[in-house]
Every structure is written in structure tokens, then in C-alpha cells.
KOLDOBA-50107 format. One record per residue (C-alpha): residue number from 0; residue in three letters; x, y, z. Coordinates in steps of 0.001 Angstrom, whole numbers, padded with zeros to 6 digits. Layout:
// residues N
> NUM,ala,X,Y,Z
...
This chain:
// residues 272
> 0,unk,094893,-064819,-018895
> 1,unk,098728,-064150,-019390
> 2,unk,099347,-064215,-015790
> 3,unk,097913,-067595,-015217
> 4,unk,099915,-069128,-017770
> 5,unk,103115,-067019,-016575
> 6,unk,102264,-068504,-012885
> 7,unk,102150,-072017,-013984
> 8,unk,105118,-071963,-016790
> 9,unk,107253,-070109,-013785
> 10,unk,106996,-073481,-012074
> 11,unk,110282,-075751,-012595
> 12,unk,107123,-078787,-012515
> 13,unk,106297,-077731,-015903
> 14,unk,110265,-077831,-016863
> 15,unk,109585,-081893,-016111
> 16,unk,106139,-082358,-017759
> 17,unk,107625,-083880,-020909
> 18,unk,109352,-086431,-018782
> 19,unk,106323,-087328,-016425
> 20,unk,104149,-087563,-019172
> 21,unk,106739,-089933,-020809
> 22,unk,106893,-092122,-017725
> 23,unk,102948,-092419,-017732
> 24,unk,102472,-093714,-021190
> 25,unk,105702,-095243,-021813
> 26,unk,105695,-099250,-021550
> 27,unk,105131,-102040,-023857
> 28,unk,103602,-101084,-027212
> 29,unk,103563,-097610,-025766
> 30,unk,107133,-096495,-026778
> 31,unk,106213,-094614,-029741
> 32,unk,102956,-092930,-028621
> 33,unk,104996,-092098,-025447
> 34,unk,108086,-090116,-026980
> 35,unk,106465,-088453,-029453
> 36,unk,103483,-087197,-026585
> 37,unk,106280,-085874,-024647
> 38,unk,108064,-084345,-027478
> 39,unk,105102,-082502,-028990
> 40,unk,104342,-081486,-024599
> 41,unk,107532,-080088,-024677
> 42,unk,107050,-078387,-027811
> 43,unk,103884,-076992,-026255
> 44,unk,105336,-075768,-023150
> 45,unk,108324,-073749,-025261
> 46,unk,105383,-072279,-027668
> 47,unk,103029,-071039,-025232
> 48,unk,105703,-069604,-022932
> 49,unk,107291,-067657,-026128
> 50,unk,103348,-066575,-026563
> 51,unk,103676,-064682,-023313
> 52,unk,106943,-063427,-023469
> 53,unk,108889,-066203,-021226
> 54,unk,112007,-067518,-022951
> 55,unk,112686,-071541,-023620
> 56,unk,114311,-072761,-020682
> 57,unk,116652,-075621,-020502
> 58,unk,114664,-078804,-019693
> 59,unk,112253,-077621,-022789
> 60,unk,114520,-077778,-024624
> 61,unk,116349,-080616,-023421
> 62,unk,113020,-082629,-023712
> 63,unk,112173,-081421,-027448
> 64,unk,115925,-082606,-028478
> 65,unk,115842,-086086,-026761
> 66,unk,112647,-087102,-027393
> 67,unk,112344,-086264,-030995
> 68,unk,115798,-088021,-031206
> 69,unk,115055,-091487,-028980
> 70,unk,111634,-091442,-031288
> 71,unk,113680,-091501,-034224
> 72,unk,115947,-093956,-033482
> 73,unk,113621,-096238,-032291
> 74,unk,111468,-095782,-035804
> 75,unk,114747,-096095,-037668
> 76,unk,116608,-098793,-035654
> 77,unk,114629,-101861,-036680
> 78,unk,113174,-104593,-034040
> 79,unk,115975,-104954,-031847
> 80,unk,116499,-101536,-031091
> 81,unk,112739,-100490,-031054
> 82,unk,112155,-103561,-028141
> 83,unk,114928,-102471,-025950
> 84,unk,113869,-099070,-026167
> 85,unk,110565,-100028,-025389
> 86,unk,111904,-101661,-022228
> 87,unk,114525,-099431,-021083
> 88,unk,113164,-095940,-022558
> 89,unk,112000,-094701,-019231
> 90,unk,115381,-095510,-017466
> 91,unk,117017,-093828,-020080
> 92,unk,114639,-091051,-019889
> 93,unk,115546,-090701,-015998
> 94,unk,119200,-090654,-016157
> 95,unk,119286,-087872,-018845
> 96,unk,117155,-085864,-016836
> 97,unk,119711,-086498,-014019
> 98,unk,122856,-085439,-016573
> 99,unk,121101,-082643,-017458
> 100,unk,120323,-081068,-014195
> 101,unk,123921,-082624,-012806
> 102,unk,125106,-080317,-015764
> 103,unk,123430,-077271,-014872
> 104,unk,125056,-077748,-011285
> 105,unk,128696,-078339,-013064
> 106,unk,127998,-074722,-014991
> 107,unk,126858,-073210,-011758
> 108,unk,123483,-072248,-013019
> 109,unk,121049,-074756,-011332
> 110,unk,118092,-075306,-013603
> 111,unk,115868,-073653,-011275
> 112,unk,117360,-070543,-011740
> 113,unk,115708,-070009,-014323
> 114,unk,112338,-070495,-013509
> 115,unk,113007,-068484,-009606
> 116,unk,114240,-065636,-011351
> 117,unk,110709,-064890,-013763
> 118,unk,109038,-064511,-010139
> 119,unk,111842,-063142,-008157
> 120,unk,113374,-059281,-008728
> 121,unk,116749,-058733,-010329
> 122,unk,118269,-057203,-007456
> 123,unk,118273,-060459,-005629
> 124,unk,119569,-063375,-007942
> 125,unk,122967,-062875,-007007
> 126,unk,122175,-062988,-003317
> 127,unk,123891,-066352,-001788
> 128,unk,119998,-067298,-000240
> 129,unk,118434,-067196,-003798
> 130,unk,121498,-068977,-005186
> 131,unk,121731,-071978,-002202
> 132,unk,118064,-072847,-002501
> 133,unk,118536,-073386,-005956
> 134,unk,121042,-075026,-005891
> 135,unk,119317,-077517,-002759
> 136,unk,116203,-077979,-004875
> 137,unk,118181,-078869,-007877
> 138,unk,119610,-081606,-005735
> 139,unk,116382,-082426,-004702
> 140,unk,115207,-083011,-008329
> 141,unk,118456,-084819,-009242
> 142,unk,118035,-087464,-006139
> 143,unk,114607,-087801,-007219
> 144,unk,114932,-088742,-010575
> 145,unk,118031,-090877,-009691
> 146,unk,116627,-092901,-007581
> 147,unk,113149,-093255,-009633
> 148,unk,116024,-094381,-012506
> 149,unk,117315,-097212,-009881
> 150,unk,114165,-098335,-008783
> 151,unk,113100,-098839,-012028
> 152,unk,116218,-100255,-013228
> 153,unk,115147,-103301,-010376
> 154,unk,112078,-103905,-011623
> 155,unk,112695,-104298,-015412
> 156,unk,116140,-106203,-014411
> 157,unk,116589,-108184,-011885
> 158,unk,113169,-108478,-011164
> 159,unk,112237,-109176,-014429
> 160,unk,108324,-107426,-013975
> 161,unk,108220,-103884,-015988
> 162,unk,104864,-103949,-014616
> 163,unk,105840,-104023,-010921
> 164,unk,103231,-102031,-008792
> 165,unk,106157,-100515,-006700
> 166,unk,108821,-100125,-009150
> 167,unk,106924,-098942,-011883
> 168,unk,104007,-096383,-009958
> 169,unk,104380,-096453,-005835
> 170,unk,107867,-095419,-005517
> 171,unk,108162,-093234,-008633
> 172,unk,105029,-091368,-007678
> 173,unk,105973,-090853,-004162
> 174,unk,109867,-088953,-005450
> 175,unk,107952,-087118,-007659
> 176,unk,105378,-085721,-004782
> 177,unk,108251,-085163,-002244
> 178,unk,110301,-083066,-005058
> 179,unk,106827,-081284,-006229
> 180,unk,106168,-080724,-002448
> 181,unk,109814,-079813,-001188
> 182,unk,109829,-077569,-003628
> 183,unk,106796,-075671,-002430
> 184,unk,107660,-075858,000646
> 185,unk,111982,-075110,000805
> 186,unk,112010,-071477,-000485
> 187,unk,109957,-070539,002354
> 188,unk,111804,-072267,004706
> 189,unk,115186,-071216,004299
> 190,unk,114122,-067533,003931
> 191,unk,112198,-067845,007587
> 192,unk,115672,-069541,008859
> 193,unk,117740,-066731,007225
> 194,unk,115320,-063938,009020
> 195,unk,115469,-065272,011880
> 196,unk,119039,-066072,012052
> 197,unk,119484,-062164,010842
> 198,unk,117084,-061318,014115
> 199,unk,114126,-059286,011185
> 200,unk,111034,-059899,011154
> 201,unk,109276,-063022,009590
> 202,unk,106385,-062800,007523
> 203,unk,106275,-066791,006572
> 204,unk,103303,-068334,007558
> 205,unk,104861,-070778,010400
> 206,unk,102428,-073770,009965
> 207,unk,103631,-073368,006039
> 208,unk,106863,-074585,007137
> 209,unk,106852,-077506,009500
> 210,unk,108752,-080632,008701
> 211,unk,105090,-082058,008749
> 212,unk,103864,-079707,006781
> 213,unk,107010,-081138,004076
> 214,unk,105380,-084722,004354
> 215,unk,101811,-084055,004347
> 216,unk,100979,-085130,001293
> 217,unk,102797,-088365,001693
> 218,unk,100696,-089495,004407
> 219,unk,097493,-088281,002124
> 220,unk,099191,-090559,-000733
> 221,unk,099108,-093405,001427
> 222,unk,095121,-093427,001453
> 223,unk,095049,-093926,-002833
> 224,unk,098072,-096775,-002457
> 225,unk,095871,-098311,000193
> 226,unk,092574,-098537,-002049
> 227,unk,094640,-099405,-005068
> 228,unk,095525,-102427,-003390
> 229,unk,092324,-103242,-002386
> 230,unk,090767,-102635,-005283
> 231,unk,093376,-104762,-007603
> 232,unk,094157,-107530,-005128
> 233,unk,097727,-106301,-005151
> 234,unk,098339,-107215,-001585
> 235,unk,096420,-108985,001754
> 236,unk,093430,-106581,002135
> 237,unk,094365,-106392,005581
> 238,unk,097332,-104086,004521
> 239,unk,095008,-101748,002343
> 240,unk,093134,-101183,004975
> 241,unk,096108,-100176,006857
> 242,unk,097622,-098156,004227
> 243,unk,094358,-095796,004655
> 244,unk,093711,-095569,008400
> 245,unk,097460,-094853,008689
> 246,unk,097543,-092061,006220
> 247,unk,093972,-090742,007337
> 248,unk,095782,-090655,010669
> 249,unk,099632,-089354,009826
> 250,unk,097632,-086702,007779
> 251,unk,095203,-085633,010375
> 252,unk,098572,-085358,013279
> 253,unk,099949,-083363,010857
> 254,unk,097858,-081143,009936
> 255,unk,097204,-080617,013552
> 256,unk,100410,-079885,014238
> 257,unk,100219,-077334,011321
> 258,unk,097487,-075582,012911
> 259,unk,098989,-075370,016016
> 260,unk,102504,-074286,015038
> 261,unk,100214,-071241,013249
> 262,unk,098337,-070829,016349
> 263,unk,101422,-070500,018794
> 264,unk,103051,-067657,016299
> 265,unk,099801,-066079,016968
> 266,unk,099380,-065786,020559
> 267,unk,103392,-065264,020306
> 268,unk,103216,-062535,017805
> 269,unk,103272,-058949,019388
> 270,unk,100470,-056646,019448
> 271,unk,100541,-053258,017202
């Protein structure tokens, strides 16, 4: 119903759909398939959310202007311009995501913002916790996507191979699961810090908010990198089977370490 929808357009991850979608299909023959799918996603995203009574937020609409536009240059711009888009489209794509979240910073009205406050009650956006882990996971974002930018800068430059396994996918998925994750995981974080700092009570769930708990899914990504190689020849085998008994074993230490971080608060926690 509405309050599924409302859940998952609350999310700032839907705020970057456009651009992850954009980054999947984009590539060589892909360019116009690729901005106008991420256009018409973002156009989605704003319709739906005015269906249920959420207003268009400022990556939608951000997405919906630069998409449409880079499509129509490159269907306008001839050969030249349509093969260097089709090359350098998805840095481009990266660094504007970058100036516009940089520029929500400059206002002083992270991005997020906008997306905490539709789950969050009025009486507490102008607190200075709401406003400085906004303003940490719009950094968060911004390294991400800077970074992704750079990385695949090297591959399509100096490297010369758009199609580079870690320039193009590995590294570039990994950001975007520590920024999806981090931003799970932060809010939590800094509100059991500030509680217990203040010396009140703490109703975060402790394992929630380990620094292992931050990285699990990175060690559970390493499995899929690890069979990908194996499975494409990308690399000796003997390091795809490394990649997954490592990750099968970071995960499991973690996870422990979850469970027993949750298990200590119990026996710690005082009797009513």
C-alpha cells in the first residue's frame, strides 16, 4: 500500500536510482538506452511519490533535468559528441551527482534532509544531532560517488579498458554498498553515542551498531567477486577461491561479534 511506497521513496537510495541505473546500462552502444532509462526512472520516482503525497526532492529532479538534457545533446550533437559521451557519460554522470550534493552542503540543506525529515517529527529537524548526521551521510555519498568518478576516470583513461572488471563493477559496487550500508547503519549510531554521552537510556539494538556490523556486507560481497572470477577467468582461480573462504570467514567473525555485542547488553542490561 501507500506506506510501503512512502517507506521505500523515504530512502535517500531511491534519490540515486536514476544514477545507478545509468551506471548499469551505460557503456558502448548503450548511451542512449542508458540516459533515457534513467530519465524516464527518475520521472517515475517524482510521479509515484506525488501519487502518495511526498513532494519531488532534489536528486529527482536533478536526474530528470540532466538526463533528459545529456540525451539530447548526444542525439543532437552528431558522431563526435555522441562517442565521447558514450565513453565519458558515466564520469560525467558521477561528478554532477557530486556538485549537486556538494551544493546542497554549500546551501546548508544536505540532500538527506529531505528524505530524514518524511520519517522523522518536526520538532526535531532543527536539533544539531538530526542536522550533523545529515550532514556526515551527505559526505558519505559525496566521497562515494567521487571516488567511483576517479576510479572510473582510470580505467577509461589511462588504462585505456572501459570494460575493466575493477574500474568499471568491483570498486564502484563496493562505494555504493558501504554508502547504502553506512547509511543504515550511522543514524543509529550517533543517536546511541549522543544517549550515552547525555547518561539516558539507550534503546539501539547494540549488535546493530558495531563497526563490524558497518562492514558486514563487504565481507559477504567478497564471496560474489570471488565466484565472478572464477567463473569468467578474470584472475588465477587460486584467488577466487580466496576471495570466498575469506569473506565466508570475515562475515561469519562478524556476525559473531554482532551477536555477542547483543548478548553482553543483555546480561548487562538491568532487571525491571
Amino acid at each position: 500500500g501507500k506506506a510501503v511506497v512512502r517507506r521505500l521513496l523515504d530512502n535517500p537510495v531511491m534519490g540515486f536510482a536514476p544514477w545507478i541505473l545509468f551506471s548499469v546500462i551505460e557503456g558502448p552502444g548503450r548511451f542512449d538506452l542508458a540516459a533515457g532509462a534513467a530519465c524516464g526512472c527518475g520521472l517515475l520516482i517524482l510521479a509515484v511519490g506525488l501519487a502518495v503525497g511526498i513532494r519531488g526532492k532534489l536528486l529527482d529532479l536533478a536526474a530528470i533535468v540532466f538526463f533528459a538534457v545529456l540525451l539530447a545533446i548526444g542525439l543532437a550533437g552528431g558522431h563526435g559528441i555522441h562517442e565521447w559521451l558514450e565513453r565519458w557519460a558515466g564520469e560525467i554522470s558521477n561528478v554532477m551527482i557530486v556538485l549537486v550534493a556538494l551544493g546542497s552542503v554549500v546551501v546548508r540543506r544536505p540532500f538527506t534532509l529531505q528524505y530524514a525529515r518524511e520519517s522523522t517529527e518536526r520538532q526535531y529537524w532543527d536539533s544539531p544531532l538530526f542536522l550533523h548526521i545529515n550532514y556526515v551521510l551527505t559526505w558519505v555519498w559525496i566521497g562515494a560517488f567521487a571516488v567511483t568518478a576517479a576510479v572510473g576516470w582510470y580505467g577509461d583513461g589511462p588504462l585505456h579498458e572501459p570494460d575493466n572488471i575493477w574500474t568499471n563493477w568491483i570498486i564502484s559496487i563496493a562505494l555504493l554498498i558501504f554508502a547504502i550500508r553506512f547509511t543504515e547503519w550511522y543514524p543509529n549510531r550517533a543517536k546511541a553515542d549522543a544517549l550515552r554521552s547525555a547518561g539516558a537510556p539507550n534503546d539501539v539494538d547494540p549488535g546493530s551498531i558495531t563497526v563490524g556490523a558497518l562492514f558486514l556486507p563487504l565481507a559477504a560481497y567478497l564471496v560474489p567477486i570471488g565466484i565472478v572470477f572464477l567463473v569468467f577467468d578474470a584472475a588465477p582461480w587460486w584467488i577466487g577461491v580466496s576471495l570466498i573462504v575469506l569473506g565466508g570467514a570475515i562475515g561469519q567473525h562478524l556476525k559473531g561479534a554482532e551477536d555477542e555485542a547483543k548478548r553482553q547488553s543483555g546480561a548487562t542490561s538491568p532487571t525491571r
